[in-house]
Biopython code that builds the backbone (N, CA, C, O; Angstrom):
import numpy as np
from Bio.PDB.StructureBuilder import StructureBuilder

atoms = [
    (1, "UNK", "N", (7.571, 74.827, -9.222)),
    (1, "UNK", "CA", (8.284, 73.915, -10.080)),
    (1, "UNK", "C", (7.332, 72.964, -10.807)),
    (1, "UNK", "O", (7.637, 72.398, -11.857)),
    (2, "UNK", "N", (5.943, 72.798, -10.063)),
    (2, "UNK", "CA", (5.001, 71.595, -10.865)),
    (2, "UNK", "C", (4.867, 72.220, -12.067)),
    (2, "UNK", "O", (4.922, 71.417, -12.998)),
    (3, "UNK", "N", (4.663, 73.716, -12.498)),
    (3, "UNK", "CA", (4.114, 74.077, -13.611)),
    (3, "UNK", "C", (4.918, 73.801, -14.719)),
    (3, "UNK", "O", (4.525, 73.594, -15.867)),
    (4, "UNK", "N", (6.536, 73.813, -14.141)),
    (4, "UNK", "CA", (7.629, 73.578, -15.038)),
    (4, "UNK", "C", (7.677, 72.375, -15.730)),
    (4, "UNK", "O", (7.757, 72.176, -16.942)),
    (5, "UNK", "N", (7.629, 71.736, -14.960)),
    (5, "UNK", "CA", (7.787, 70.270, -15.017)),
    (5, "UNK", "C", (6.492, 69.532, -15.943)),
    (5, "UNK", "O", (6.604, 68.680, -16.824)),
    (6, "UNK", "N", (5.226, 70.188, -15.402)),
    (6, "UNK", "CA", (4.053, 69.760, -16.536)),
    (6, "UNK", "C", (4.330, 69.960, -18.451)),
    (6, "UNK", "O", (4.020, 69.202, -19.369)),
    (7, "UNK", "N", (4.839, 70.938, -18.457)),
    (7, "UNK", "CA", (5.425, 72.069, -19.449)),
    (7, "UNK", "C", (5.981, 71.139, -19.852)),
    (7, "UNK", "O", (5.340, 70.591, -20.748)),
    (8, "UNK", "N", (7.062, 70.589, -19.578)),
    (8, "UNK", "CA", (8.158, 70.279, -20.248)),
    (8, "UNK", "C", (8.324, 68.429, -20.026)),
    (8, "UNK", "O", (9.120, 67.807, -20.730)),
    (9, "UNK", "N", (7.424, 67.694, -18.921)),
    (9, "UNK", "CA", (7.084, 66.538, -19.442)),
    (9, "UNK", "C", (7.096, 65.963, -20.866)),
    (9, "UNK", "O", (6.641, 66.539, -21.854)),
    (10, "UNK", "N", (7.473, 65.177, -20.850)),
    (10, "UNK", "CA", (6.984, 64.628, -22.616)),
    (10, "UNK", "C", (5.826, 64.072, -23.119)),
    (10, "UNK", "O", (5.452, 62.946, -22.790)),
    (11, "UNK", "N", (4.936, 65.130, -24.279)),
    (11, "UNK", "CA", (4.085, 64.522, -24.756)),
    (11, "UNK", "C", (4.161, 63.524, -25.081)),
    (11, "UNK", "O", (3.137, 63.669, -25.749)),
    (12, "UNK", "N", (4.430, 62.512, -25.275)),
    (12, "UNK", "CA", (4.017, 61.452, -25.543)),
    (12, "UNK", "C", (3.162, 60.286, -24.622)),
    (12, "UNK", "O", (2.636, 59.250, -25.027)),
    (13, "UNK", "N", (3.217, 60.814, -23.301)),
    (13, "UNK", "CA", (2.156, 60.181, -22.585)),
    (13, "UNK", "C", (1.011, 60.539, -22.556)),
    (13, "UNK", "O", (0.639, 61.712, -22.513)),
    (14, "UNK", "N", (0.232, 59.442, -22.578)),
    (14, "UNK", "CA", (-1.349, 59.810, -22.372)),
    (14, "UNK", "C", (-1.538, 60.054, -21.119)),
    (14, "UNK", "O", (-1.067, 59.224, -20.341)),
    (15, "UNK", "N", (-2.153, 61.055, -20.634)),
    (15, "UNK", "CA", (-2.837, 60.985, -19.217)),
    (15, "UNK", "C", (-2.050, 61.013, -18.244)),
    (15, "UNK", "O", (-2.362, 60.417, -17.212)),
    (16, "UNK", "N", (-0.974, 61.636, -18.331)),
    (16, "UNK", "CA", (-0.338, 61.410, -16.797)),
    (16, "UNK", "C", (-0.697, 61.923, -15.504)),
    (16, "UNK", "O", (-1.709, 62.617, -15.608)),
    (17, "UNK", "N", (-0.248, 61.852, -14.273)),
    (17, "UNK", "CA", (-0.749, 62.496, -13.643)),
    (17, "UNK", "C", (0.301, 63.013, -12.621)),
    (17, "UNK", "O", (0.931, 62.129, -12.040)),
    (18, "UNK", "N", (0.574, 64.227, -12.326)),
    (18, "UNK", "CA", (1.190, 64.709, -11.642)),
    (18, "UNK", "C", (1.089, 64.604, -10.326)),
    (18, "UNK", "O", (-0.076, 64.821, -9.995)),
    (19, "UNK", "N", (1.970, 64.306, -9.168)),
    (19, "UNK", "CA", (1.684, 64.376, -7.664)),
    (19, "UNK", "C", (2.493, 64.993, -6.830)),
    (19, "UNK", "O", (3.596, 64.501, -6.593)),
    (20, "UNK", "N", (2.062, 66.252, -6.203)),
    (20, "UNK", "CA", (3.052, 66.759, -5.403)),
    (20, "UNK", "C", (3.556, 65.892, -4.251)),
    (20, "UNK", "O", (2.890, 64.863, -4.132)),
    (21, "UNK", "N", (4.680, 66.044, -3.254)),
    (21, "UNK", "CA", (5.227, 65.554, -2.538)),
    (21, "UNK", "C", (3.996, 65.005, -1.453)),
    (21, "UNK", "O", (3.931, 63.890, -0.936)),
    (22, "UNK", "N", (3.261, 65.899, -1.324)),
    (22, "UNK", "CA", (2.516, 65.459, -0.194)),
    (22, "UNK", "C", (1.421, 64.141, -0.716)),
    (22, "UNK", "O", (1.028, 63.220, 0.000)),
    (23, "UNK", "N", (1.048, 64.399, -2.314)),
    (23, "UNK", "CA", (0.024, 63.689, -2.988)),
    (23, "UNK", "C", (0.688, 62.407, -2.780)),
    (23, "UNK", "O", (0.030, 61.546, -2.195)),
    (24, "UNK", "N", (2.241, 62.039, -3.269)),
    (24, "UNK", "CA", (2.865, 60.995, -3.490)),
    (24, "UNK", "C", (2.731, 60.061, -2.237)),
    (24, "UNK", "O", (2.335, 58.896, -2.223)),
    (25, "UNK", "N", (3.299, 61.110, -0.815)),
    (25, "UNK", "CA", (3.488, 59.718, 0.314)),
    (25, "UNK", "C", (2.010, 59.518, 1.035)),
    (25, "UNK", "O", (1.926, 58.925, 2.110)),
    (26, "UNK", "N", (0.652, 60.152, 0.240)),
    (26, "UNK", "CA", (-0.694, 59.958, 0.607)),
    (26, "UNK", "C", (-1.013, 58.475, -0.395)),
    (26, "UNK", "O", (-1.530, 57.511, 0.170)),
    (27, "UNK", "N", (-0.791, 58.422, -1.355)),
    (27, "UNK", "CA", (-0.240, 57.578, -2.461)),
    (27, "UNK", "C", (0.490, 56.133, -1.772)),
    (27, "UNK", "O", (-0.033, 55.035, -1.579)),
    (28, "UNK", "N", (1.383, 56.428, -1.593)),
    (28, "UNK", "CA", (2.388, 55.309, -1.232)),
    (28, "UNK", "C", (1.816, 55.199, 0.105)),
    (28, "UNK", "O", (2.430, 54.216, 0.522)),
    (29, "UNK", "N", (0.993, 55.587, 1.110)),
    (29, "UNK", "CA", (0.719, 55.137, 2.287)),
    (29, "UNK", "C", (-0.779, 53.969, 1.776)),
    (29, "UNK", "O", (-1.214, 52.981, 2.368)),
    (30, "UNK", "N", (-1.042, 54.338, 1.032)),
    (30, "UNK", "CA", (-2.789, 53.846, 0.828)),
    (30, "UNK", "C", (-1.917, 52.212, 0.512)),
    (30, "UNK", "O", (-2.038, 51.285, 1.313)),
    (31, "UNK", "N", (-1.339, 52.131, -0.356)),
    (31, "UNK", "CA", (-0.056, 50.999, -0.700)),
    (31, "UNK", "C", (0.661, 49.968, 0.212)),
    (31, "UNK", "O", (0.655, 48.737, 0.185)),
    (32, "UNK", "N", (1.362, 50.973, 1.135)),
    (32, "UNK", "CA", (1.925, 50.052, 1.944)),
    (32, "UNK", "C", (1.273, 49.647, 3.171)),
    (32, "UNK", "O", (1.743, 48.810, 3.941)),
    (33, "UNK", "N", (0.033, 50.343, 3.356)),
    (33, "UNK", "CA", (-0.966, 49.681, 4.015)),
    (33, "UNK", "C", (-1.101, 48.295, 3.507)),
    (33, "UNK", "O", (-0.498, 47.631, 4.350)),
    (34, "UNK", "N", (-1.631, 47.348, 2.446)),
    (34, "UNK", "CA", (-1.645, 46.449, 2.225)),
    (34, "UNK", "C", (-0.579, 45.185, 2.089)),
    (34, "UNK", "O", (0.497, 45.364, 1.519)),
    (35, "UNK", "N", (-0.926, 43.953, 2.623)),
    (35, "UNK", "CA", (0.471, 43.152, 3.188)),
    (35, "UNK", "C", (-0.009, 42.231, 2.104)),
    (35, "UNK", "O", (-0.837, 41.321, 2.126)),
    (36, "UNK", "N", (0.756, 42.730, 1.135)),
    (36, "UNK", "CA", (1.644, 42.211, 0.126)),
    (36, "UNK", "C", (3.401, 41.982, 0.227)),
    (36, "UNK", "O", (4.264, 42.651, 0.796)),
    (37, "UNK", "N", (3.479, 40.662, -0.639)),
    (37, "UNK", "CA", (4.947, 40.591, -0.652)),
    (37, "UNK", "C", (5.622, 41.492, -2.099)),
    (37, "UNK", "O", (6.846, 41.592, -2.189)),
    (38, "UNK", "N", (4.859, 42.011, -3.004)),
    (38, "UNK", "CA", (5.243, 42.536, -3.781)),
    (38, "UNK", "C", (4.558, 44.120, -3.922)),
    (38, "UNK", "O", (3.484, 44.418, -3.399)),
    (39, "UNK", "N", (5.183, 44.822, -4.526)),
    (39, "UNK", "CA", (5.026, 46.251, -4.817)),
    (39, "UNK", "C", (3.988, 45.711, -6.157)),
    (39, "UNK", "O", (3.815, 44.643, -6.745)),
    (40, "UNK", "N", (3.339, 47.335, -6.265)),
    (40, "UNK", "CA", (2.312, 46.786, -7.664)),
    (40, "UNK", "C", (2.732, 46.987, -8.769)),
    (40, "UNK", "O", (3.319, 48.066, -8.843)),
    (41, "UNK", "N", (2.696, 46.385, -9.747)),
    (41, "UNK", "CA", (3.229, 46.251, -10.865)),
    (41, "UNK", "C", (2.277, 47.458, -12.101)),
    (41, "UNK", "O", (2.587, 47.931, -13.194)),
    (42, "UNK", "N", (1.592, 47.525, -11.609)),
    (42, "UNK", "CA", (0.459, 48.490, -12.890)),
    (42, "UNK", "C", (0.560, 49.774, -13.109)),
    (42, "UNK", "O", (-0.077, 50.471, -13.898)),
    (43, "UNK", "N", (1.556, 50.112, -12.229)),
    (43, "UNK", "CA", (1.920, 51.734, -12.648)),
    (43, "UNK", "C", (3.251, 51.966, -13.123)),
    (43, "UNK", "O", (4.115, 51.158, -13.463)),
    (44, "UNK", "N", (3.262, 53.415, -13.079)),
    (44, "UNK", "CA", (4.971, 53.183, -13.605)),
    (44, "UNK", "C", (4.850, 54.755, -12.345)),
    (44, "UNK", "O", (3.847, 55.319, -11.907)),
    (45, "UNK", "N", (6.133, 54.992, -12.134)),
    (45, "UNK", "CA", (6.443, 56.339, -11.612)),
    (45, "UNK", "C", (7.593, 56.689, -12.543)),
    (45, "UNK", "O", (8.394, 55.945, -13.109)),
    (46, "UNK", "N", (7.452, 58.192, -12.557)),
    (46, "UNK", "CA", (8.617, 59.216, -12.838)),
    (46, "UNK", "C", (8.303, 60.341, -12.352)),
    (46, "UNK", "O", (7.308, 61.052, -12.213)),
    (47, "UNK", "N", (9.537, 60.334, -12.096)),
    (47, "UNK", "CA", (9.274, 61.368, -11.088)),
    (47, "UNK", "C", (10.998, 62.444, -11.560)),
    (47, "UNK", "O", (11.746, 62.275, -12.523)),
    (48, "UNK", "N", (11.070, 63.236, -10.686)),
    (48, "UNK", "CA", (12.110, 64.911, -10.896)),
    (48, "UNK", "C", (11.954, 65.792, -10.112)),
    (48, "UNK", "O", (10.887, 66.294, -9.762)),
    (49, "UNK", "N", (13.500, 66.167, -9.618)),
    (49, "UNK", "CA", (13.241, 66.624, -8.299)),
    (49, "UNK", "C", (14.410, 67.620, -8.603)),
    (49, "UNK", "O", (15.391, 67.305, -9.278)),
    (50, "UNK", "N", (14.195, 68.961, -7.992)),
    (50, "UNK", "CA", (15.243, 69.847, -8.020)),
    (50, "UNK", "C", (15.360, 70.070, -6.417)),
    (50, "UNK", "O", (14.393, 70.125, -5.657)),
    (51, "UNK", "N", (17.127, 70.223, -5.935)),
    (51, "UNK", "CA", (17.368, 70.746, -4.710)),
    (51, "UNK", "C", (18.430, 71.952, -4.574)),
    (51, "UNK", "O", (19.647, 71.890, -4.748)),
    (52, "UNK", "N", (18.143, 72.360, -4.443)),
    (52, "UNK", "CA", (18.975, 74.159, -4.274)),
    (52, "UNK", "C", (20.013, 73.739, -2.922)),
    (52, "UNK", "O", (19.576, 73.205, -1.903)),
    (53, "UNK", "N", (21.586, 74.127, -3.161)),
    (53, "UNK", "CA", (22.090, 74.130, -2.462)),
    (53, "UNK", "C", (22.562, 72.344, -1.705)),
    (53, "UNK", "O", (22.889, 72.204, -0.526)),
    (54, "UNK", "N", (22.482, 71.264, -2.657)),
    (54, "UNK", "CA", (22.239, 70.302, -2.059)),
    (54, "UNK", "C", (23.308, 69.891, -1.309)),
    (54, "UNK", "O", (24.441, 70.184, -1.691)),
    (55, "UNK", "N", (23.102, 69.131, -0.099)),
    (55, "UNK", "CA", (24.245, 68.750, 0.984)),
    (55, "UNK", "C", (25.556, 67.801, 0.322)),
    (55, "UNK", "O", (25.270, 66.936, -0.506)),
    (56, "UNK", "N", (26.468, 67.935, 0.582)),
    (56, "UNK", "CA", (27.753, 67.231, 0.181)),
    (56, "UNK", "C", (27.668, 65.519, 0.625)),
    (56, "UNK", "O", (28.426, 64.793, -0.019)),
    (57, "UNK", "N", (27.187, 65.152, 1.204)),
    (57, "UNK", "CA", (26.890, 63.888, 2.064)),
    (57, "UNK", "C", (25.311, 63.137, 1.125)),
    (57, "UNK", "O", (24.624, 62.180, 1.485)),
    (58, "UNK", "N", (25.141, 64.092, -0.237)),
    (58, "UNK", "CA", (23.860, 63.615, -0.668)),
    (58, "UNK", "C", (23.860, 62.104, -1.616)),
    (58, "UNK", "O", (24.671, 62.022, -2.539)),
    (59, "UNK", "N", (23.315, 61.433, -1.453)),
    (59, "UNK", "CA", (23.978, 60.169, -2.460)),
    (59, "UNK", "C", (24.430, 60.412, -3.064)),
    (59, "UNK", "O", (25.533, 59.997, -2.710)),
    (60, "UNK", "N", (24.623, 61.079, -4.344)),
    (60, "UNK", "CA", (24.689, 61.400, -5.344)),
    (60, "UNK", "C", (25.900, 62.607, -5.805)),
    (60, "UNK", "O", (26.501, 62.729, -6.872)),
    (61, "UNK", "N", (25.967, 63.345, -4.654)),
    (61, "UNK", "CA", (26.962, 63.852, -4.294)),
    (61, "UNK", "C", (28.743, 63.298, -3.367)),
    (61, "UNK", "O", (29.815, 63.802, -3.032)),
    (62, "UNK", "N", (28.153, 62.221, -3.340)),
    (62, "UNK", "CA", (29.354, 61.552, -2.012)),
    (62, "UNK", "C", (30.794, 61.732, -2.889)),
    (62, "UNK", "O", (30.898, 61.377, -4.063)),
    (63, "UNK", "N", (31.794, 62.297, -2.165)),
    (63, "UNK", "CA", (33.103, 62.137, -2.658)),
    (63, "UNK", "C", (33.208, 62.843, -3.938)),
    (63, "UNK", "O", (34.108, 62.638, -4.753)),
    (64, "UNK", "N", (32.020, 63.886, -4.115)),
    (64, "UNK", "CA", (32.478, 64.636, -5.266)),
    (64, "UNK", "C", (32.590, 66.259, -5.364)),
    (64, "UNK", "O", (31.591, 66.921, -5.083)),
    (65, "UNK", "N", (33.640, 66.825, -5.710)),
    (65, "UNK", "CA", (33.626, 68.451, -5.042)),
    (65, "UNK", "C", (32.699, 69.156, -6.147)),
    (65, "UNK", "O", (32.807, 69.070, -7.370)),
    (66, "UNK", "N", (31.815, 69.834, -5.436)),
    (66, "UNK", "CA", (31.244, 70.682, -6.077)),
    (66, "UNK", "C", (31.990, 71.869, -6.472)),
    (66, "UNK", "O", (32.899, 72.244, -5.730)),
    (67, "UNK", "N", (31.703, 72.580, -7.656)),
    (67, "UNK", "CA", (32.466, 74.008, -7.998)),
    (67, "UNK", "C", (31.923, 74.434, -8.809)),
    (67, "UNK", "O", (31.527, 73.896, -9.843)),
    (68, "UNK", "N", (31.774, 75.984, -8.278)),
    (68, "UNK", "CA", (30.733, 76.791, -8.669)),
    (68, "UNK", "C", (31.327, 78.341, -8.716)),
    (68, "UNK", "O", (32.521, 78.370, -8.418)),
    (69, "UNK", "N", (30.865, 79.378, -8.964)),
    (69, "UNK", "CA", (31.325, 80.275, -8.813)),
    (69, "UNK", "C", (30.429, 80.919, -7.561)),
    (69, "UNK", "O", (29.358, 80.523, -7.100)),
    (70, "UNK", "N", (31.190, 81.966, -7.209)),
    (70, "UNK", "CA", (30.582, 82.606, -5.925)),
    (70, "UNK", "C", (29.174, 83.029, -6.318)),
    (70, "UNK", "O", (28.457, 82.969, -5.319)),
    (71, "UNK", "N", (28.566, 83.398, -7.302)),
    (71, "UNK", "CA", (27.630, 84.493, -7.393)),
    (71, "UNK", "C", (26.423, 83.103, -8.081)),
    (71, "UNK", "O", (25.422, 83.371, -8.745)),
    (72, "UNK", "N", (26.832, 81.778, -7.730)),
    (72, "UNK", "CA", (25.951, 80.687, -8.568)),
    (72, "UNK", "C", (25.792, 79.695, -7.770)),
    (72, "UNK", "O", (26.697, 79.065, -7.222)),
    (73, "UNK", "N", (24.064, 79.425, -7.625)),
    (73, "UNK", "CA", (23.299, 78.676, -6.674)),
    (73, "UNK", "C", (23.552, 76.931, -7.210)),
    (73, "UNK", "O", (22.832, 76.346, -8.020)),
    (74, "UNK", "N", (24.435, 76.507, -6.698)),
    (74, "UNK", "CA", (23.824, 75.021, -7.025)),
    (74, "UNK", "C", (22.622, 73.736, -7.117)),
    (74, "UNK", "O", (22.360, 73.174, -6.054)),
    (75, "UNK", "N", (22.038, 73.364, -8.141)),
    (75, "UNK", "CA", (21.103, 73.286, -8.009)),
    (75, "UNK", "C", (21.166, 71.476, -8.634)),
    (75, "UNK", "O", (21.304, 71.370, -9.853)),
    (76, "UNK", "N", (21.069, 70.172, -7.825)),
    (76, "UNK", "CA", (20.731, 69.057, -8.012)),
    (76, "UNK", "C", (19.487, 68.583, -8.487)),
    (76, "UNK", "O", (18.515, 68.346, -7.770)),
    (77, "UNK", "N", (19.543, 68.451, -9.707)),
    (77, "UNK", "CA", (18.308, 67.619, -10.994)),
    (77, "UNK", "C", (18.520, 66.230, -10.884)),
    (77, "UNK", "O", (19.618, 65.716, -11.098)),
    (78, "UNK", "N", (17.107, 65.353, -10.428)),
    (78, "UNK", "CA", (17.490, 64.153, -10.456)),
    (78, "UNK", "C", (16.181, 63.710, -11.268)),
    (78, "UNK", "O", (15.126, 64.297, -11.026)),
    (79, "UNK", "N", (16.226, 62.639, -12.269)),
    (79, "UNK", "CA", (14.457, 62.609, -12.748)),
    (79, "UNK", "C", (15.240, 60.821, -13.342)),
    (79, "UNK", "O", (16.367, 60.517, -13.733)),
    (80, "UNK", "N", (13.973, 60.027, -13.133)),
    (80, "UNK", "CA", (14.036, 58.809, -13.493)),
    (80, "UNK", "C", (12.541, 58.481, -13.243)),
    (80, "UNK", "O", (11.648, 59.256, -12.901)),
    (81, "UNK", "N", (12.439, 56.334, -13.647)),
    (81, "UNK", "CA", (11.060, 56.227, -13.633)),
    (81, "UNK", "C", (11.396, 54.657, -13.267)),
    (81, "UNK", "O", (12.481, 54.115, -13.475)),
    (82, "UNK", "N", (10.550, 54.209, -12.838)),
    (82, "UNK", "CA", (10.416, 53.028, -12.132)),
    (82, "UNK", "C", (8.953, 51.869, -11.945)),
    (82, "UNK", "O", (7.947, 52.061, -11.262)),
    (83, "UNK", "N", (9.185, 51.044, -12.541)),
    (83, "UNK", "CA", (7.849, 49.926, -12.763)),
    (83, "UNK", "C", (7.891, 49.297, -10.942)),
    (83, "UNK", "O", (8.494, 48.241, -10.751)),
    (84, "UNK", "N", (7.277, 49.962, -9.810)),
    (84, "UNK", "CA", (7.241, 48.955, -8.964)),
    (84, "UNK", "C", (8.619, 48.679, -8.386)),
    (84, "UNK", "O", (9.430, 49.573, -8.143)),
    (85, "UNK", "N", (8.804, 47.554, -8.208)),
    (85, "UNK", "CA", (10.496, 47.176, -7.787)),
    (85, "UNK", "C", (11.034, 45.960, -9.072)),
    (85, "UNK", "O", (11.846, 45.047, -8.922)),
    (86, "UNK", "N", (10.132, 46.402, -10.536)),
    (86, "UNK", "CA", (10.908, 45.456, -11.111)),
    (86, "UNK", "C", (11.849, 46.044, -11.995)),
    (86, "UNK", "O", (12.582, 45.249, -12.584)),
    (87, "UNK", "N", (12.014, 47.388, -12.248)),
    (87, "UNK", "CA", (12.895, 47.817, -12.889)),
    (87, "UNK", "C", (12.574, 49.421, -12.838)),
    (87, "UNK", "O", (11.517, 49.930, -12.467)),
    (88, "UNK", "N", (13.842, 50.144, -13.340)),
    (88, "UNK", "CA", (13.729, 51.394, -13.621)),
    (88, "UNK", "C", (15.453, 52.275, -13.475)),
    (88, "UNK", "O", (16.382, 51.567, -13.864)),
    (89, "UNK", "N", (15.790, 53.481, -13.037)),
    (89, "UNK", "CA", (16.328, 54.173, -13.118)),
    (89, "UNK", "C", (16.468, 55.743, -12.953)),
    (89, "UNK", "O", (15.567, 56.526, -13.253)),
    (90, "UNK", "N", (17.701, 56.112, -12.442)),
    (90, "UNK", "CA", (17.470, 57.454, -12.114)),
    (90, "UNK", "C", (19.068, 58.188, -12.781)),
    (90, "UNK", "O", (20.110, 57.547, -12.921)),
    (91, "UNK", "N", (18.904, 59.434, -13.061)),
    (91, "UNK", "CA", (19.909, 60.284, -13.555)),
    (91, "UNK", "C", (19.977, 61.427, -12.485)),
    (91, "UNK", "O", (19.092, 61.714, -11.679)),
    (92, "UNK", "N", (21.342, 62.090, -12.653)),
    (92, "UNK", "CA", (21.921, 63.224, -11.942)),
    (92, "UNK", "C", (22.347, 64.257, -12.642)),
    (92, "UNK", "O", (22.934, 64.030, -13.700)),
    (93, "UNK", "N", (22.184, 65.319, -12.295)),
    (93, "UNK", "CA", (22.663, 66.470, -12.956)),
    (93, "UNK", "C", (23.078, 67.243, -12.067)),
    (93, "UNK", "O", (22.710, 66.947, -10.930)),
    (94, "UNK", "N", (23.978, 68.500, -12.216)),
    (94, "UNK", "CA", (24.334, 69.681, -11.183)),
    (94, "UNK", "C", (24.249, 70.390, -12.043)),
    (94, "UNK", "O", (24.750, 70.203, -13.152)),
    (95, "UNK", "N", (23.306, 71.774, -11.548)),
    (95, "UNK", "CA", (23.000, 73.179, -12.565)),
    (95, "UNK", "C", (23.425, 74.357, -11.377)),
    (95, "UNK", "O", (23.396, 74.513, -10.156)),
    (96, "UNK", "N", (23.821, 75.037, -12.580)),
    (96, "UNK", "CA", (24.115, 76.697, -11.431)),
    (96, "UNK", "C", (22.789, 77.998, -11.676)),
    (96, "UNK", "O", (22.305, 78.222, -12.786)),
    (97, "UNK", "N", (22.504, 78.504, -10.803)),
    (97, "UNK", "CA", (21.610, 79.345, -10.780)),
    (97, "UNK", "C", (22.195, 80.902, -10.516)),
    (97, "UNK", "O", (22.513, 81.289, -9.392)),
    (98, "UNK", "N", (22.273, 81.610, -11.548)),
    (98, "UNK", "CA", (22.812, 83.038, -11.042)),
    (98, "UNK", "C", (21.523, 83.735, -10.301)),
    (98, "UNK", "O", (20.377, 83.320, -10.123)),
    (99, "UNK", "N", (22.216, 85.042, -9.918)),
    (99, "UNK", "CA", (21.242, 85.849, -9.351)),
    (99, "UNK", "C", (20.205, 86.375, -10.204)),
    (99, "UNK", "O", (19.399, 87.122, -9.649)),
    (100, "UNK", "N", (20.050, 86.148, -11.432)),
    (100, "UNK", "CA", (19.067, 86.947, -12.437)),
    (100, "UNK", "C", (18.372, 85.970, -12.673)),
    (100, "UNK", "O", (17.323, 86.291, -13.231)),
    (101, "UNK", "N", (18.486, 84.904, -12.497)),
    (101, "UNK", "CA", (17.618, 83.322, -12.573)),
    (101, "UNK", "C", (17.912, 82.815, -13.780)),
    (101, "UNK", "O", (17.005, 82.354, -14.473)),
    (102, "UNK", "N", (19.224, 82.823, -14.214)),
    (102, "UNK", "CA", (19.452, 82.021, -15.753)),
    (102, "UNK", "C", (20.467, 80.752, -15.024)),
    (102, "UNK", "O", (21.288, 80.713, -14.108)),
    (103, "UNK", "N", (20.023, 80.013, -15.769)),
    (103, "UNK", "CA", (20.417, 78.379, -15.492)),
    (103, "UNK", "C", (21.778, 77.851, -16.130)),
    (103, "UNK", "O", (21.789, 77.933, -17.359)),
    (104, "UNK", "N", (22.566, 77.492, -15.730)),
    (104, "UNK", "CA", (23.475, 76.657, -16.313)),
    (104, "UNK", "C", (24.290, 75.241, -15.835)),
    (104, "UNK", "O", (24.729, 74.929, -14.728)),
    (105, "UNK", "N", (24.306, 74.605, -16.975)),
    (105, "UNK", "CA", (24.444, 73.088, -16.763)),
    (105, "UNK", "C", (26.162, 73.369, -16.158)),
    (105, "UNK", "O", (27.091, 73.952, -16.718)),
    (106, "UNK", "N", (26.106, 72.756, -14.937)),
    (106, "UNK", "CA", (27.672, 72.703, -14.915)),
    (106, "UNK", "C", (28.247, 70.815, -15.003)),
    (106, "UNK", "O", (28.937, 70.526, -15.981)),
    (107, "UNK", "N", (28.006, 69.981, -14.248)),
    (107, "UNK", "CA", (28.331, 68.938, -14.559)),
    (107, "UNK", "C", (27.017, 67.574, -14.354)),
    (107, "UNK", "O", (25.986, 67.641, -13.684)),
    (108, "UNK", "N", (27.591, 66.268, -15.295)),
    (108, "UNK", "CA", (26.637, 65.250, -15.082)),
    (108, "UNK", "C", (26.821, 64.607, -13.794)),
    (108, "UNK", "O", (28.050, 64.591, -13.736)),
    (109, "UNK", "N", (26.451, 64.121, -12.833)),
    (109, "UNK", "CA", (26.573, 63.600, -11.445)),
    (109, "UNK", "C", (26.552, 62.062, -11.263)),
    (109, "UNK", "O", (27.086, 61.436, -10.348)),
    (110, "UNK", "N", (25.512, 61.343, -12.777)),
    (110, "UNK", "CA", (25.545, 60.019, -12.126)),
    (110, "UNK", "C", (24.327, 59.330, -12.793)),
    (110, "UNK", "O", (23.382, 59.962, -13.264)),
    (111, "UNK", "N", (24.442, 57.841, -12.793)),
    (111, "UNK", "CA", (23.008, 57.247, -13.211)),
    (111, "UNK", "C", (23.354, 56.161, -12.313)),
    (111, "UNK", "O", (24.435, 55.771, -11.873)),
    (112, "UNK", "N", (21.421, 55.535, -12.058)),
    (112, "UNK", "CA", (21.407, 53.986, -11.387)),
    (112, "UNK", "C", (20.600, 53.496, -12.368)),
    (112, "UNK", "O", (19.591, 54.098, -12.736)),
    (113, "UNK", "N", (20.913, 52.581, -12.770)),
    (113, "UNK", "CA", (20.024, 51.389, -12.879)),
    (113, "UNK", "C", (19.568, 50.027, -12.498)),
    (113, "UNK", "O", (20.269, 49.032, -12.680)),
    (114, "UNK", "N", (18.397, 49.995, -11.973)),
    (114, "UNK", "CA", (18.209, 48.921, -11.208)),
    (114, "UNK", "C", (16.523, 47.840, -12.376)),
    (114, "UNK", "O", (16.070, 46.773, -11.960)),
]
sb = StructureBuilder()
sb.init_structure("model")
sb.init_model(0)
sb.init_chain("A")
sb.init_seg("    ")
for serial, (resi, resn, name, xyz) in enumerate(atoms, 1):
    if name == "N":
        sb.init_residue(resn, " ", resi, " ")
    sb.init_atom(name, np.array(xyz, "f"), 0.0, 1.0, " ", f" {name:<3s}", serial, name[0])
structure = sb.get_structure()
């Protein structure tokens, strides 16, 4: 999925840098090692995450019926970006995945903004 996601990032950033899951909480540990009362302000994150099959109990999912057809993988898109803890946001999507690997949008799921 990183290759996807590089792909289809938006040029318009200079220099970004991609971090897999493991890069990120190697990242965020070097961080919360330090006893600060604030998160750092000098980066930004965005981040996007796909989950196949995602659980009914998922935030984002709570109290909402999924429906799909039998022969189509559900697939939870979430991508937002965030300064630190002073601002940012996240979006939801639900996509179906057939067996031949073609994608389709079935419904929007949700936004936060904080």
């Amino acid at each position: 999925m990183l290759s996807y996601v590089a792909a289809e990032w938006p040029s318009t950033y200079r220099n970004p840098v991609f971090l897999t899951p493991v890069e990120l909480t190697e990242w965020r540990s070097f961080y919360d090692a330090e006893e600060t009362d604030q998160d750092s302000w000098w980066y930004v994150f965005q981040d996007w995450d796909a989950q196949l099959n995602p659980p009914s109990d998922s935030f984002w999912l709570q109290d909402m019926a999924v429906q799909h057809d039998a022969d189509v993988t559900p697939a939870l898109i979430v991508w937002g970006l965030y300064w630190g803890s002073l601002a940012g946001g996240h979006r939801a999507e639900l996509w179906g995945i057939d067996q031949a690997g073609n994608e389709s949008f079935l419904q929007n799921v949700g936004d936060v903004t904080y």
